[in-house]
N, C-alpha and C positions, 0 to 999 in steps of 0.2 A: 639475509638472503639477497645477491645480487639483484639487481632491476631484471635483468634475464631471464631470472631460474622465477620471478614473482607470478606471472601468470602461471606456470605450471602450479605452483605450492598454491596460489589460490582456487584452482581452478579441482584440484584436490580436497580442497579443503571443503570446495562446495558440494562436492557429489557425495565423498562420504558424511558431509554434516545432515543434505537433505533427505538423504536416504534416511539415514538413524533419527532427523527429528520426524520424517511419516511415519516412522513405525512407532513413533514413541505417541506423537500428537492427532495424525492421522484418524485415529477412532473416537479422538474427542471430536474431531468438524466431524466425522460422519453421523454424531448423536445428537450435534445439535441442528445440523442439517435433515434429519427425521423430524424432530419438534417441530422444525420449521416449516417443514412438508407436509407436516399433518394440520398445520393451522391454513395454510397456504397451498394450494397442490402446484407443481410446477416443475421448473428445471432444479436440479441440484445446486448447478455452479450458475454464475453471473459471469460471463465473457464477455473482455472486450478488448480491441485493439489498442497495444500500447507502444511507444518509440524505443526499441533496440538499439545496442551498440551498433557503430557505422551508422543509425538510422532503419538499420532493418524492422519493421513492423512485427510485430509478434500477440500471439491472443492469451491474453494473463485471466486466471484463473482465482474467483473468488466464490466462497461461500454466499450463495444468493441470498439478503437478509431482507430484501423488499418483497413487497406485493408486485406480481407483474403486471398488474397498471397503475404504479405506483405515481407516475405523474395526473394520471386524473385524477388519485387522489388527492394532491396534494395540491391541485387548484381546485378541486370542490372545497379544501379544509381552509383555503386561502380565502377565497369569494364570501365564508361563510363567518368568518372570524378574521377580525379588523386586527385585534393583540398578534396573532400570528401571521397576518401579513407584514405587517409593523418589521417587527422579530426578524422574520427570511430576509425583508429587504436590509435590515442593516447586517445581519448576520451571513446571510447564504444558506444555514439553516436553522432547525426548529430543535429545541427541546423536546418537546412531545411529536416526533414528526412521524404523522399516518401513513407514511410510505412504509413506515419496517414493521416487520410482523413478529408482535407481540413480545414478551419477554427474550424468551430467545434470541429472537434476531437482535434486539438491543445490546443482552450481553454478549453475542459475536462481536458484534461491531466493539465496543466499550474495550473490550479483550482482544484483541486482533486476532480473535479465531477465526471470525473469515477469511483471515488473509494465508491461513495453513495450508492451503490447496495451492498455493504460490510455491510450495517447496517443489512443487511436479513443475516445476517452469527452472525453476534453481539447475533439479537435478538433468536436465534434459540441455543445461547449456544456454537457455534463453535468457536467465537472470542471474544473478549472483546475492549470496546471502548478502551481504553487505557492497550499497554502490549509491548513486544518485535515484531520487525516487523515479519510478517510472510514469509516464504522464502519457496521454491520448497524444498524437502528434498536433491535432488542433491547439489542445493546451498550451504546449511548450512552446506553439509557434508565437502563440497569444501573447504569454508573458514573460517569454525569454527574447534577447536579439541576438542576433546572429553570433556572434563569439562562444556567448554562456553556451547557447543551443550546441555548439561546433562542440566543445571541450566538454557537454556530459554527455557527450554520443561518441567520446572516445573509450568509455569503458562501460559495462555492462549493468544495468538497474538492478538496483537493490530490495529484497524483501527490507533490508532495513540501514539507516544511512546517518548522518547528522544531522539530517533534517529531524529526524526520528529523538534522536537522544539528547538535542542542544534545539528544542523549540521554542519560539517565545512569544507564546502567546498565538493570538490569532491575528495580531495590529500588520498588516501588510505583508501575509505568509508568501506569497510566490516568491517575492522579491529575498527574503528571506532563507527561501529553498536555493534558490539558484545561486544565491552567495555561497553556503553554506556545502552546495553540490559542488561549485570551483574548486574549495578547501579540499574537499575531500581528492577529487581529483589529480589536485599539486602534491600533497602529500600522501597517496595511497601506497600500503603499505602491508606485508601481513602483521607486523606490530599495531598499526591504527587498527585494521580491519579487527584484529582482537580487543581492543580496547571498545569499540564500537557494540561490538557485540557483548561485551560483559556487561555495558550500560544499559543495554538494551530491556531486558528482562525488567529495571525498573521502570522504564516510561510506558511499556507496556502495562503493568501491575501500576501503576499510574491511574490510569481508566481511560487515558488519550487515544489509545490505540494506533497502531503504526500507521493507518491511513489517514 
């Protein structure tokens, strides 16, 4: 497919993919989003602002899997246990971390079923199935510079990307992402963006989960 005709065919390719995976995936987040509401009462979705192509701001959509004060939890659980302060400060998170609610929310998160409510962002033209991950604009400003920032704001964020399917490890991930978001960027393609997504399925069933 020319570079031309590539935004139409992907852009195609996004609306009837996310449409058909909400019909397909859609009532499994609404079930474990029930579990989750019944252990926790609360909002359904987790919203928050993320960096759009051109930069445009937009509000991405996930299955809420925390407590909603899940930060007091998680410095009551800190102040109270020295091992898991320990843990956070090298890691950034916890194994056993009191912020998510209970089975459920673990295997949302573990499974990237939270991130299924992301297809209503897909299909509405805000994100794309396959792009650079999408990040808080604070974040990207934090540890991207100016160039990377410029070139993954020239195409649209991805529910899933090479960050996603070529991970390594947790040893210095931003730096990581934002290499791996350039790649994708130089060579974006609907042949990549299919290969990306055929891999996809296993990093997911991995237990890493797409975020």
């Amino acid at each position: 497919m020319s570079a031309a005709l590539y935004p139409v065919g992907k852009r195609l390719i996004d609306a009837l993919g996310a449409a058909f995976a909400l019909v397909l995936f859609g009532p499994i987040a609404l079930l474990f989003g029930a579990f989750i509401r019944q252990q926790s009462p609360g909002p359904l979705f987790f919203v928050q602002t993320r960096e759009g192509q051109c930069g445009r701001p937009f509000n991405i959509l996930k299955l809420r899997t925390m407590y909603p004060d899940a930060g007091e939890r998680l410095r009551r659980h800190l102040e109270t246990d020295a091992s898991a302060a320990a843990e956070f400060a090298a890691n950034g998170c916890l194994r056993d971390d009191p912020r998510i609610v209970g089975r459920a929310g673990a295997l949302a998160r573990r499974y990237s079923i939270d991130e299924i409510p992301q297809l209503w962002n897909v299909l509405v033209g805000e994100m794309s199935l396959v792009g650079p991950r999408p990040l808080h604009p604070r974040d990207a400003e934090m540890f991207f510079d100016a160039p990377t920032r410029a070139a993954r704001l020239l195409v649209l964020p991805g529910m899933t990307g090479l960050w996603q399917v070529r991970r390594e490890g947790k040893r210095d991930v931003m730096r990581n992402i934002g290499e791996l978001d350039l790649i994708y960027v130089r060579k974006r393609s609907l042949r990549f963006d299919f290969m990306i997504l055929l891999l996809t399925p296993r990093a997911v069933l991995s237990g890493g989960g797409v975020s």
